[in-house]
C-alpha positions as CSV (number, residue, x, y, z in Angstrom):
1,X,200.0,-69.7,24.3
2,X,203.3,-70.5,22.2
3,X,203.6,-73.6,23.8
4,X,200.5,-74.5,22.7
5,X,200.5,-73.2,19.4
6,X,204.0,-75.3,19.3
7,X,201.9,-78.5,20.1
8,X,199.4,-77.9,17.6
9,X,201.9,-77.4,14.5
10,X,203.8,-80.9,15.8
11,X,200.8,-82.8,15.8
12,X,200.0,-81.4,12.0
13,X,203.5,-82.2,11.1
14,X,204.3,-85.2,12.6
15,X,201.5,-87.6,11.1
16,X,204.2,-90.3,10.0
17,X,204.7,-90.8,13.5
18,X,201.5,-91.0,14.4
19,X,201.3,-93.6,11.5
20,X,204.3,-95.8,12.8
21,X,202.9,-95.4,16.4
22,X,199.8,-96.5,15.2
23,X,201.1,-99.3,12.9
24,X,203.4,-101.0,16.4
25,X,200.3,-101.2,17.5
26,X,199.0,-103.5,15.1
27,X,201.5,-105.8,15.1
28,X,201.5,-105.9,18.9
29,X,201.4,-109.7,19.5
30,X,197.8,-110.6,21.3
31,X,197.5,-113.3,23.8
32,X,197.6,-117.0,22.7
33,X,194.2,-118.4,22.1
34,X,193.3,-122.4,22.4
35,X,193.0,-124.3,19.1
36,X,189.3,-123.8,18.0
37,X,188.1,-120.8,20.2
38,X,187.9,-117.7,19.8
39,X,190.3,-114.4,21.2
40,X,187.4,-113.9,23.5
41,X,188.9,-113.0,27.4
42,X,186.4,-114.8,28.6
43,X,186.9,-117.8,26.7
44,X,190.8,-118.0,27.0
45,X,192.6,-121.1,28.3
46,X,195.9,-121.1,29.4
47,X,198.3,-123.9,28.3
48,X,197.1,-125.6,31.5
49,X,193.4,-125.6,30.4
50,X,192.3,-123.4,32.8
51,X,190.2,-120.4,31.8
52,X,190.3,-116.4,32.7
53,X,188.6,-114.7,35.1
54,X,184.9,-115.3,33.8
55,X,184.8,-119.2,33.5
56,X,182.5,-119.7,36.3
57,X,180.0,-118.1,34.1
58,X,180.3,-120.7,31.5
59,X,182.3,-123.1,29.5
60,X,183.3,-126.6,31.2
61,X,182.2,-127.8,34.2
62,X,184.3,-127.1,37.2
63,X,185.0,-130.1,39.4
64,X,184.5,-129.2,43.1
65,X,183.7,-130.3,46.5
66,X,181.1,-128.4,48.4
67,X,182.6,-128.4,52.1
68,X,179.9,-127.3,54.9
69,X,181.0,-125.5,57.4
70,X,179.4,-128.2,59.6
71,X,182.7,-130.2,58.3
72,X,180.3,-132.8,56.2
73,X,180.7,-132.8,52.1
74,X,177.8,-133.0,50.5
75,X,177.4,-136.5,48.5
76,X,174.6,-137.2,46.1
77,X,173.9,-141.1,45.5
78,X,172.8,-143.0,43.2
79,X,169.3,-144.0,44.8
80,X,168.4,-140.3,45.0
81,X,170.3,-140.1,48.8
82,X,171.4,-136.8,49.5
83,X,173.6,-136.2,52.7
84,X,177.1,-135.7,53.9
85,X,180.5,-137.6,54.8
86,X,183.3,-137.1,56.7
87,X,185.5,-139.2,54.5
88,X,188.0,-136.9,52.7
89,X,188.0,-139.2,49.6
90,X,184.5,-140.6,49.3
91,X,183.9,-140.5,45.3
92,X,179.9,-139.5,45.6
93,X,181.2,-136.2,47.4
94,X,183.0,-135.3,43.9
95,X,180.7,-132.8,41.8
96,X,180.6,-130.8,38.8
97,X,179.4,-127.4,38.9
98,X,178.2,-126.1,35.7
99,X,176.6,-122.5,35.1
100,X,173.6,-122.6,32.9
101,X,173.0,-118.8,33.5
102,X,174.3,-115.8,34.5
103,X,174.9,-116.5,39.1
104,X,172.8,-119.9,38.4
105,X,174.6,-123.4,38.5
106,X,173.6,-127.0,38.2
107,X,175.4,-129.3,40.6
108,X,175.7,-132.8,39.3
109,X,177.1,-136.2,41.1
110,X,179.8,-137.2,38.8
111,X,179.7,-140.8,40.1
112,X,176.4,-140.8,40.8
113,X,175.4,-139.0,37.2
114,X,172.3,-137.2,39.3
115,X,171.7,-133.9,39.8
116,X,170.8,-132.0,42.9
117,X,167.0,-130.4,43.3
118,X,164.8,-129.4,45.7
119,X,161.2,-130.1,45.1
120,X,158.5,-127.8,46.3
121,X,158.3,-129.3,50.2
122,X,161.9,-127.9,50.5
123,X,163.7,-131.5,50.2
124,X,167.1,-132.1,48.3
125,X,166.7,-135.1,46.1
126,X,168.9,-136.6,43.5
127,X,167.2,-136.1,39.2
128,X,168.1,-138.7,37.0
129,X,167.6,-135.8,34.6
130,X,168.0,-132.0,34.5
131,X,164.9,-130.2,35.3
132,X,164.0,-126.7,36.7
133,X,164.3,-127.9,40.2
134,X,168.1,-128.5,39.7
135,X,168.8,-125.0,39.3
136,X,170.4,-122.7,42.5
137,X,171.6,-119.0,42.4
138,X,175.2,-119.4,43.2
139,X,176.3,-116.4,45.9
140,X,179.5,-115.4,47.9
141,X,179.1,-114.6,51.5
142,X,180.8,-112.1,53.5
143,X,182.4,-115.0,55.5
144,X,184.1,-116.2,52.4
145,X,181.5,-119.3,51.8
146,X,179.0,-119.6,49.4
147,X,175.5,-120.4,49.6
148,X,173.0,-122.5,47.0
149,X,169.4,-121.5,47.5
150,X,166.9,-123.0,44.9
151,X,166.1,-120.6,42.2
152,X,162.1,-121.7,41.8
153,X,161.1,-122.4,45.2
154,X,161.3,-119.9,48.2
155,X,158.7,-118.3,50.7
156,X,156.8,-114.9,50.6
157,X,157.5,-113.3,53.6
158,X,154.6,-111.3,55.3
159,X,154.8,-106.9,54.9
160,X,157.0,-105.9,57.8
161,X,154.2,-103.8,60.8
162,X,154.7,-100.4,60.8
163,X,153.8,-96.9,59.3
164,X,155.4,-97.0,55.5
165,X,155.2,-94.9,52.4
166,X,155.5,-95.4,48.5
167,X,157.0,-98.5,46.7
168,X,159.0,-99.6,49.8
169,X,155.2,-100.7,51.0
170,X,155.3,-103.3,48.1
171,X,159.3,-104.1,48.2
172,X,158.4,-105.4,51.4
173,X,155.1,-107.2,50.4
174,X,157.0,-109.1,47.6
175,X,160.1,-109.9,49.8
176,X,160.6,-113.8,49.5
177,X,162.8,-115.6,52.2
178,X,164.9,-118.1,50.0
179,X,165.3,-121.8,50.5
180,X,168.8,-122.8,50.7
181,X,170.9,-126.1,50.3
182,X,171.8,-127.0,53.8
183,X,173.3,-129.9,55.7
184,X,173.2,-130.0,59.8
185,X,175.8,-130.9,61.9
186,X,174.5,-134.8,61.7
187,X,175.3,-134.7,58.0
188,X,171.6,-134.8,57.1
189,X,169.7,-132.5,54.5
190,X,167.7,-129.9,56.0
191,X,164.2,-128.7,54.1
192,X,164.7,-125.2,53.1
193,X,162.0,-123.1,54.6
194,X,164.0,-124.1,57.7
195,X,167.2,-122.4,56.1
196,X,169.3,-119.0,56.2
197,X,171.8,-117.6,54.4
198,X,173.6,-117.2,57.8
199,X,173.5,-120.9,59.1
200,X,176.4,-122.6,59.4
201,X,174.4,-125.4,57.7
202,X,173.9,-123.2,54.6
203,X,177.7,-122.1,54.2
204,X,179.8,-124.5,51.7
205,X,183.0,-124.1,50.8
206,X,184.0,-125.4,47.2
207,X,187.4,-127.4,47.6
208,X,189.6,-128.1,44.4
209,X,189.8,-132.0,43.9
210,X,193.4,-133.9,45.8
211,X,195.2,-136.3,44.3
212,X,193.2,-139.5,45.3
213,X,190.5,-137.6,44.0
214,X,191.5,-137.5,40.7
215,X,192.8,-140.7,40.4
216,X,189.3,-142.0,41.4
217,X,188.0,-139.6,38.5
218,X,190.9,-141.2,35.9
219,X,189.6,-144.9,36.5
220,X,186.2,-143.7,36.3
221,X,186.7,-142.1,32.6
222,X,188.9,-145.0,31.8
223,X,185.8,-147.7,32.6
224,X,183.7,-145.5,30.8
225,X,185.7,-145.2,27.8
226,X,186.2,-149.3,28.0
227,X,182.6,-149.7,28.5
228,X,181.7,-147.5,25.3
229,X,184.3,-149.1,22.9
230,X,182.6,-152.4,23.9
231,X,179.8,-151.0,23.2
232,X,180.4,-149.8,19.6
233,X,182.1,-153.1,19.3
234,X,179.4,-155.2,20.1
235,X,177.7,-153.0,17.5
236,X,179.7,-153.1,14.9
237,X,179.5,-156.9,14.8
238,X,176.0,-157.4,15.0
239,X,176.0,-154.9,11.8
240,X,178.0,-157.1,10.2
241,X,176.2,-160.7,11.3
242,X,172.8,-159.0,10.2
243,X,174.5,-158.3,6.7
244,X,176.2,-161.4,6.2
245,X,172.3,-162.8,7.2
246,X,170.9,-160.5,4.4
247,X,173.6,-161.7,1.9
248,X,172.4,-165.4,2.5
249,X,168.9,-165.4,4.1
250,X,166.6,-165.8,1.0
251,X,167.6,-169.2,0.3
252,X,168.0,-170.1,3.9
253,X,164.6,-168.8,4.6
254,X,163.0,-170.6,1.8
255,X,164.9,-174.4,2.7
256,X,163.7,-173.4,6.8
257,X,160.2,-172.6,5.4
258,X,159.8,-174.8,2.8
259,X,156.6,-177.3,3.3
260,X,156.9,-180.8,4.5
261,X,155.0,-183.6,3.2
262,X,152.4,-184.3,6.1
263,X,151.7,-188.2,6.7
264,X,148.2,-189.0,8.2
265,X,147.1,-191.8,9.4
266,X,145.0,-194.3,7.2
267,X,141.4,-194.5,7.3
268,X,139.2,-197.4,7.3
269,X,138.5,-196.7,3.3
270,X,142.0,-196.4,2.4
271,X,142.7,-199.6,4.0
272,X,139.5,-201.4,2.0
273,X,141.2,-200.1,-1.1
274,X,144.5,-201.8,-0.7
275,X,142.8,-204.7,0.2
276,X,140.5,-204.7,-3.3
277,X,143.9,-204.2,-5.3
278,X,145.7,-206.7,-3.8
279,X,143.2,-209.2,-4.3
280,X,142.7,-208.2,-7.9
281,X,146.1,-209.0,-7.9
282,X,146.2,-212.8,-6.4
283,X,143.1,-213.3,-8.9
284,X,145.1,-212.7,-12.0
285,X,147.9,-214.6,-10.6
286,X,146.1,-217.7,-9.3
287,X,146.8,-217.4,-5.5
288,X,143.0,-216.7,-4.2
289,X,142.5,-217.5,-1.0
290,X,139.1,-217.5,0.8
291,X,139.5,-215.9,3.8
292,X,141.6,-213.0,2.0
293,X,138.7,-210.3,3.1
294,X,138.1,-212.0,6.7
């Protein structure tokens, strides 16, 4: 009891302590945030650029290559093709893998610029565009892999037979069998109602990108950044032709559109005219001749 009694009085007593302790505290240094984000955990970046332990939940894409455990990487082409390669450093196999909600991801060609999907039939095709059929609940399997099955599209399995009681009746009734991105051990796509989550076909393996790799990715950024500069270029100047046209068009216009005499050709009348006025003319000055008008 006097020990405790003893505590009591100290903390009474010693609030200056309490007000230093608390006061260290403040100025405890945090981490180091990036330029322009906020002290969020989940939004820090290191001085590498690379981001804490939520980042696969959002914020830049991550740059991967899905590795079946059929040994194919899965490519996505440009005409829609989707299949595998063996090649180690074929650029169509280099994706970005971007979360658009909480376990769902978007996987898009970065070469390619198309996005994975499975339709309704179960196929993989390549979107030009992002649509609900490019979106694929993102899991980690006890093997260490992970597995993309399509978040809209699955199969409702039938109710299991045998005697059952209570809600596990409908559990059962509303269990759906997922369709999952697969490629067999030809390196072809196969449709998902075909697919488990324990095929070999379904297990991938996202690898981080090697060196040739990102070389590949450096001349593709620098082509793009060429092409866009030309671009704005090319703008730029017909900007400036189209005002230097709207300085000096009006007059332009008006010589280019201004009406030109039309000549037609002489009709019998007109000719009898000039006829009747030059012989006027050789009467008054005393050249007649008879056959004038023959």
């Amino acid at each position: 009891m006097v020990i405790i009694q003893l505590l009591l009085l100290l903390s009474f007593l010693d609030t200056s302590v309490q007000e230093s302790l608390a006061v260290r505290v403040a100025r405890t240094p945090r981490a180091p945030c990036a330029r322009g984000q906020a002290c969020d955990p989940r939004q820090r970046r290191d001085a590498g650029g690379r981001g804490g332990v939520y980042e696969h939940l959002g914020g830049a894409p991550r740059r991967r290559k899905l590795y079946c455990a059929t040994k194919y990487h899965l490519q996505i082409h440009p005409n829609g093709k989707i299949d595998g390669s063996l090649e180690e450093d074929n650029p169509f196999s280099i994706l970005e893998i971007t979360a658009v909600d909480v376990g769902v991801v978007a996987i898009r060609g970065l070469f390619s610029g198309r996005y994975l999907a499975m339709n309704e039939k179960g196929r993989l095709y390549a979107s030009e565009v992002f649509n609900k059929e490019c979106e694929f609940l993102e899991r980690i399997h006890e093997l260490g892999y992970n597995t993309y099955a399509s978040r809209h599209h699955s199969t409702t399995q039938p109710p299991s037979v045998g005697p059952s009681r209570g809600s596990s009746s409908k559990r059962r009734a509303l269990a759906r069998k997922q369709w999952y991105v697969s490629i067999n051990g030809k390196g072809r796509p196969r449709r998902g109602f075909k697919t488990r989550s324990t095929d070999k076909a379904s297990l991938f393996l996202p690898r981080v990108l090697g060196n040739k790799d990102h070389e590949m990715v450096r001349l593709l950024q620098s082509k793009q950044h060429q092409a866009g500069s030309r671009q704005a270029h090319v703008g730029r100047a017909e900007r400036r032709r189209r005002g230097h046209r709207g300085g000096k068009g009006p007059s332009r216009r008006a010589d280019t559109h201004r009406a030109e005499p039309v000549l037609l050709p002489e009709t019998s009348s007109v000719k009898h005219n000039k006829k009747v006025k030059r012989g006027k003319a050789a009467l008054e000055s005393g050249d007649f001749k008879e056959d004038f008008y023959h």
